[in-house]
C-alpha positions as CSV (number, residue, x, y, z in Angstrom):
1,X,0.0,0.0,0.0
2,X,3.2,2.4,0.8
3,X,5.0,1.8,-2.1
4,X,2.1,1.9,-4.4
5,X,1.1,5.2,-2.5
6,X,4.9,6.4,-3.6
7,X,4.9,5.6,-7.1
8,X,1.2,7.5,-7.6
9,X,2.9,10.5,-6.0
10,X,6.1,10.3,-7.9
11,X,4.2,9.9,-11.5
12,X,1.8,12.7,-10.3
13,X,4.1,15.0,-9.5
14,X,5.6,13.7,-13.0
15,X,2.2,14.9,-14.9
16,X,2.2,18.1,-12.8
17,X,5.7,19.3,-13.6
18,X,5.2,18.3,-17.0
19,X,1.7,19.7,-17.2
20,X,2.9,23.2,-16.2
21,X,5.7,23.3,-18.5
22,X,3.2,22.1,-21.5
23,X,0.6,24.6,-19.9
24,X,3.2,27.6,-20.4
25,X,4.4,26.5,-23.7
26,X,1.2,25.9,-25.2
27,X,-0.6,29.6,-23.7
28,X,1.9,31.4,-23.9
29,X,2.0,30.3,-28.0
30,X,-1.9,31.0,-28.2
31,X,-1.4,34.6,-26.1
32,X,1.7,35.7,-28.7
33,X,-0.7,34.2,-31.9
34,X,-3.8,36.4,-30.9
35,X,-1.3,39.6,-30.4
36,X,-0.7,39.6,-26.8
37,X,2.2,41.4,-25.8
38,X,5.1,39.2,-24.9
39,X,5.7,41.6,-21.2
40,X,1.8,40.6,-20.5
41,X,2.3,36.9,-21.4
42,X,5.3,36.6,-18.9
43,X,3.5,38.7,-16.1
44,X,0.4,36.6,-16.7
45,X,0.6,33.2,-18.4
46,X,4.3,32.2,-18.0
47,X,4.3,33.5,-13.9
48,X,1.5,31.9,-13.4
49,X,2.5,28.7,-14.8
50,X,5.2,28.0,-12.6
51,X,2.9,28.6,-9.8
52,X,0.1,26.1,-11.8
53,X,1.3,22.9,-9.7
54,X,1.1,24.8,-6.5
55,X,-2.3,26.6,-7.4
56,X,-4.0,23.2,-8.5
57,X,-2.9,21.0,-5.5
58,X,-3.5,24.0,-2.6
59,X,-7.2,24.3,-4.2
60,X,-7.7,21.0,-4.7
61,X,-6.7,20.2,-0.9
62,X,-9.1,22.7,0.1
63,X,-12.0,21.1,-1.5
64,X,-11.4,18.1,-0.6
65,X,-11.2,19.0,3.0
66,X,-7.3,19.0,3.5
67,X,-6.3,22.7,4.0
68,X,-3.9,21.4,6.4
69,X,-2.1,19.8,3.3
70,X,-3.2,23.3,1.1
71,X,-1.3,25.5,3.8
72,X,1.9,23.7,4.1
73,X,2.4,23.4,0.2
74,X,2.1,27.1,-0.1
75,X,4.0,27.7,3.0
76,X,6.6,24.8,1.6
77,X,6.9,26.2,-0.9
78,X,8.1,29.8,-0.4
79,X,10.3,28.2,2.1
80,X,11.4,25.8,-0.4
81,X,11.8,28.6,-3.2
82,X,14.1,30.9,-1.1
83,X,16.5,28.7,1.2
84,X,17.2,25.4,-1.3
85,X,16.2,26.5,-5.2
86,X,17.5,30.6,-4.1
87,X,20.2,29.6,-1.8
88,X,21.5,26.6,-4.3
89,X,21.5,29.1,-7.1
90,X,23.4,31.6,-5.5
91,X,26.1,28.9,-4.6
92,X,26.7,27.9,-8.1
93,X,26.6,31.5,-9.4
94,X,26.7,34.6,-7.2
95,X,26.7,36.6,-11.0
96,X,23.0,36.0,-11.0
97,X,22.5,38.8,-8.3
98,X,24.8,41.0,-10.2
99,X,23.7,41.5,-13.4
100,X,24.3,45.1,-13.2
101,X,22.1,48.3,-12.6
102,X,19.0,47.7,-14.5
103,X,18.5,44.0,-13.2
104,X,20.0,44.1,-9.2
105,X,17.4,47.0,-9.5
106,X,14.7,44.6,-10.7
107,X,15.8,41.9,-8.7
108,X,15.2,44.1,-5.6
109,X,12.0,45.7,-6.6
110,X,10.7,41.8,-6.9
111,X,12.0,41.3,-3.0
112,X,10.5,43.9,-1.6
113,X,7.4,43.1,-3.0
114,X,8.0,39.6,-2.2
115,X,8.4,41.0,1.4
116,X,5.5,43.2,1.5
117,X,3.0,40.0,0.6
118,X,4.6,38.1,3.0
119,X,4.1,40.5,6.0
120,X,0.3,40.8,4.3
121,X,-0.3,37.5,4.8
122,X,1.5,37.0,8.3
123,X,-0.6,40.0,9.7
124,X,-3.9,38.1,8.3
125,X,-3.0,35.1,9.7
126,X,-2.9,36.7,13.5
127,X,-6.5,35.7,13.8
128,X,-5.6,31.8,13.9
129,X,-7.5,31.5,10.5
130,X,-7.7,32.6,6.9
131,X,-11.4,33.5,6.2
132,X,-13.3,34.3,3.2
133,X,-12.8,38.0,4.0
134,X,-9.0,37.1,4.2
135,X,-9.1,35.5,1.1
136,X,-10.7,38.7,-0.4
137,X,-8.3,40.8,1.1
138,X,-5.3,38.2,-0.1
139,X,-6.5,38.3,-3.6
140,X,-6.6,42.7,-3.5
141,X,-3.7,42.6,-2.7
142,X,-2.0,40.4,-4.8
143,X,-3.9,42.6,-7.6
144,X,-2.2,45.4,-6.4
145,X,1.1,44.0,-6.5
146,X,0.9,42.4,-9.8
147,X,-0.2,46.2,-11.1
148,X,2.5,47.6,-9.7
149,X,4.9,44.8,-11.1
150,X,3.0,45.3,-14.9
151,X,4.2,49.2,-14.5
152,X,7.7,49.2,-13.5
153,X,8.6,46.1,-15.7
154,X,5.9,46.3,-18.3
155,X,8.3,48.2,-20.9
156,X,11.2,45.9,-20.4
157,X,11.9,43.4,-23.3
158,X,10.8,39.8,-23.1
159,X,12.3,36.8,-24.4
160,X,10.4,35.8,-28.1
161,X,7.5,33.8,-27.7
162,X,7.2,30.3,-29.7
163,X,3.9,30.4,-31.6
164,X,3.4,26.5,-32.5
165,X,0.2,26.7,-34.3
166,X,-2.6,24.3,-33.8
167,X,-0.8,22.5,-31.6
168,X,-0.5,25.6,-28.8
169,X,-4.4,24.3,-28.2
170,X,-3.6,21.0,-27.6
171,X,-0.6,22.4,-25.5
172,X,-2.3,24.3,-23.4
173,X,-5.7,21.9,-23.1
174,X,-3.5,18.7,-22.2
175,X,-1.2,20.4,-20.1
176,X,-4.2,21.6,-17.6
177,X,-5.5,18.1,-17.9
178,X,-2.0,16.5,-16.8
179,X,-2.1,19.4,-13.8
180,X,-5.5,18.1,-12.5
181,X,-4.7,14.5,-12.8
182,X,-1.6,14.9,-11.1
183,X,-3.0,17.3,-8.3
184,X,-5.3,14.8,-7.6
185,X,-2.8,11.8,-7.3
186,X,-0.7,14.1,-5.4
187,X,-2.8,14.8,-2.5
188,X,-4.6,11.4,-2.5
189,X,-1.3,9.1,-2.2
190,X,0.3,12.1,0.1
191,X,-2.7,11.7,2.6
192,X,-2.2,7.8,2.3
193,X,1.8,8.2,3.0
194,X,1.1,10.6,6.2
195,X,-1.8,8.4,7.7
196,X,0.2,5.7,7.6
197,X,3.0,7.1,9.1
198,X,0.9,9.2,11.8
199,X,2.0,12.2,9.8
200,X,0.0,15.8,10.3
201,X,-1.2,16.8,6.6
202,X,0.5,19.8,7.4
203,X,3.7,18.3,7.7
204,X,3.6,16.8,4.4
205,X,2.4,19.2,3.1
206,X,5.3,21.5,4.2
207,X,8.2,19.0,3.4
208,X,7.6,16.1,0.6
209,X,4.5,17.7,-1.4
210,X,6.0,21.6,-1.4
211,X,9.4,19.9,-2.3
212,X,7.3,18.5,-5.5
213,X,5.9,21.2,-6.4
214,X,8.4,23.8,-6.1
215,X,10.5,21.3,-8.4
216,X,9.5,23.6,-11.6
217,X,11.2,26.2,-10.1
218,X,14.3,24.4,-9.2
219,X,14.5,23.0,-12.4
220,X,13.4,26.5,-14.2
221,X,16.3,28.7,-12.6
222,X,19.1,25.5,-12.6
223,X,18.7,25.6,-16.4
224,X,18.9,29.5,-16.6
225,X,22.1,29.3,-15.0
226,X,23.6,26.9,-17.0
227,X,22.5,28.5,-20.5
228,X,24.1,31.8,-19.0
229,X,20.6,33.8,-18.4
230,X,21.4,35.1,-15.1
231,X,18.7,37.5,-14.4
232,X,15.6,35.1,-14.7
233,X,16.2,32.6,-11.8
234,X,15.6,35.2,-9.4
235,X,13.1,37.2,-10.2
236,X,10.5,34.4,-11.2
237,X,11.2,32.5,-7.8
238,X,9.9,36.1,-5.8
239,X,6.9,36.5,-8.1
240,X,6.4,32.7,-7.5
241,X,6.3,33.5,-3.9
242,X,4.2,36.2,-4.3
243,X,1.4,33.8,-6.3
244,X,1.9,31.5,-3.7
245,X,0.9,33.1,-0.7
246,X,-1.9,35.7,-2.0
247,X,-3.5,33.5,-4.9
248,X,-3.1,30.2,-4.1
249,X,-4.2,30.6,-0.4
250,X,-6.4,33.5,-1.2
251,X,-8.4,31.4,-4.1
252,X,-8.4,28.7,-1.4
253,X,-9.4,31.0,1.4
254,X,-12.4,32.2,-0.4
255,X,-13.6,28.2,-1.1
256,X,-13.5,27.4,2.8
257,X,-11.6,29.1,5.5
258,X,-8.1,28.1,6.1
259,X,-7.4,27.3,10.2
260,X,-3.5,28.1,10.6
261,X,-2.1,25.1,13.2
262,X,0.9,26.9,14.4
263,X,1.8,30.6,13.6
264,X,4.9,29.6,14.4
265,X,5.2,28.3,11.2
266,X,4.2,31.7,9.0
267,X,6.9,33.5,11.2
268,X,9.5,30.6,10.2
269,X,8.3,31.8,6.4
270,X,8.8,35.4,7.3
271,X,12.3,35.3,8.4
272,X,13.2,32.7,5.4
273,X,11.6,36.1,3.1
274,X,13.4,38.6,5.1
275,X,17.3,36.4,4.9
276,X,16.9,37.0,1.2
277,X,18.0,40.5,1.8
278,X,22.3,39.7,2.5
279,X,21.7,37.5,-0.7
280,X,20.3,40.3,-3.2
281,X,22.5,42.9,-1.8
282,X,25.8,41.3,-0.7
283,X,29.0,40.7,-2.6
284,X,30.0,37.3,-3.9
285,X,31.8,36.1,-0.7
286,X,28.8,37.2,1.0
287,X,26.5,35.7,-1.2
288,X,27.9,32.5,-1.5
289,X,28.4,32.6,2.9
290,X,24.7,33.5,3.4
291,X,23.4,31.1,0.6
292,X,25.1,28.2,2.3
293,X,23.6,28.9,5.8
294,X,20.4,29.1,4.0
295,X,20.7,25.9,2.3
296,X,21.4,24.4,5.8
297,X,18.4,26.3,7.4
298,X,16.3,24.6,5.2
299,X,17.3,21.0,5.8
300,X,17.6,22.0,9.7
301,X,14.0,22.9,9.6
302,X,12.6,20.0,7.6
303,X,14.2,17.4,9.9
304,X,12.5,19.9,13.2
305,X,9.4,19.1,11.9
306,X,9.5,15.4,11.6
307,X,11.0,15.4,14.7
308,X,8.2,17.5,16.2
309,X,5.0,15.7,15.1
């Protein structure tokens, strides 16, 4: 019953990471053929894609009943996005951070706003629970952010968008389709794996099922780095945490209210947001230093909470 449990989550998580990437490829191709802008396609389509796999499994959770395992992907994630995919960035190539003027500015601009959501959310989650009122709020917000994002970056140039055709409908059709399935696999074989254990949802949903889904982004920003496009990586994993904690848990929110467990736990995502700071700002030395304490942060706190339950 384990193992089986294990291979459905492994070949869902395979048709969710593979259903995102299809997702972007295929929309972004049908946004560019009916004379989208290629800024609005990445601030829409292509940001929100990398967030698809998070989105699909945080709502799906909620409707079935498991926000605890809805809450801890999110959260997860945005742990997951700063102190192993950020932090293991940053070790291989400090450069990334320093791409001059223009993008450190950028890259900044997209941490504080990263910050600013975070603290949103924390201060909403002070009541013990995300209502539909919080969700509202959540969603605003986000909004806001993603207006304010569209102005200051709007003008810049993005890279071409491949147009392929008739088959950018198929693309984009299949690729939601693989999402779903896989969600669904996903949370149904992660419940299996943490009753059986004893595991809290929210613990798997924190460690193993965030891991999962934040493994777009790890694989996004590794291959940036390797082809030698060193402003992307970082900028796409903020506005992935952005998406994560105001529309994912805001859309969510809104369905059924969200109970937080442990605030303890949205603080622990706070100060993970607010060490990217030394990172985006610092020298290579210091990069590298603070990127390595981060990557070790992580793993510290992932082992805490098994060891907790």
């Amino acid at each position: 019953m384990i193992a089986a449990a294990i291979l459905l989550f492994l070949f869902g998580m395979g048709l969710l990471i593979k259903g995102a990437d299809y997702f972007v490829e295929g929309g972004g191709g049908l946004a560019a053929r009916y004379g989208v802008s290629s800024a609005t396609i990445g601030f829409t389509v292509i940001a929100f894609g990398t967030s698809l796999p998070e989105f699909v499994v945080s709502v799906n959770a909620v409707i079935s009943g498991n926000s605890g395992v809805a809450l801890g992907n999110a959260l997860g994630s945005n742990i997951a996005n700063i102190a192993l995919v950020l932090a293991l960035c940053a070790l291989i190539s400090p450069a990334m951070f320093m791409t001059g003027p223009s993008g450190k500015g950028r890259v900044q601009n997209e941490t504080i706003l990263m910050i600013a959501a975070t603290v949103f959310f924390a201060l909403l989650a002070l009541t013990g629970e995300l209502t539909q009122i919080s969700g509202v709020l959540m969603l605003a917000g986000f909004g806001v952010i993603l207006y304010i994002i569209w102005k200051k970056l709007g003008t810049e140039p993005v890279e071409k968008i491949e147009v392929h055709g008739r088959m950018d409908w198929a693309l984009t059709a299949g690729g939601l389709v693989a999402v779903i399935i896989g969600s669904q696999l996903v949370l149904d074989s992660a419940i299996t794996i943490a009753e059986a254990f004893g595991i809290p949802e929210f613990v798997i949903g924190m460690t193993i099922v965030a891991f999962g889904t934040s493994l777009p982004e790890l694989a996004t920003s590794l291959m940036a780095i390797l082809r030698g496009d060193l402003g992307i990586s970082a900028g796409n994993l903020m506005g992935s945490n952005i998406f994560n904690l105001l529309l994912v848990l805001g859309t969510g929110a809104i369905i059924r209210p969200i109970p937080i467990p442990s605030y303890t736990d949205v603080l622990v995502v706070l100060v993970f947001s607010l060490a990217v700071i030394p990172i985006v700002k610092g020298k290579p030395k210091v990069i590298r230093a603070w990127a390595a304490i981060l990557v070790v942060a992580y793993f510290t706190y992932v082992i805490s909470l098994y060891i907790g339950f």
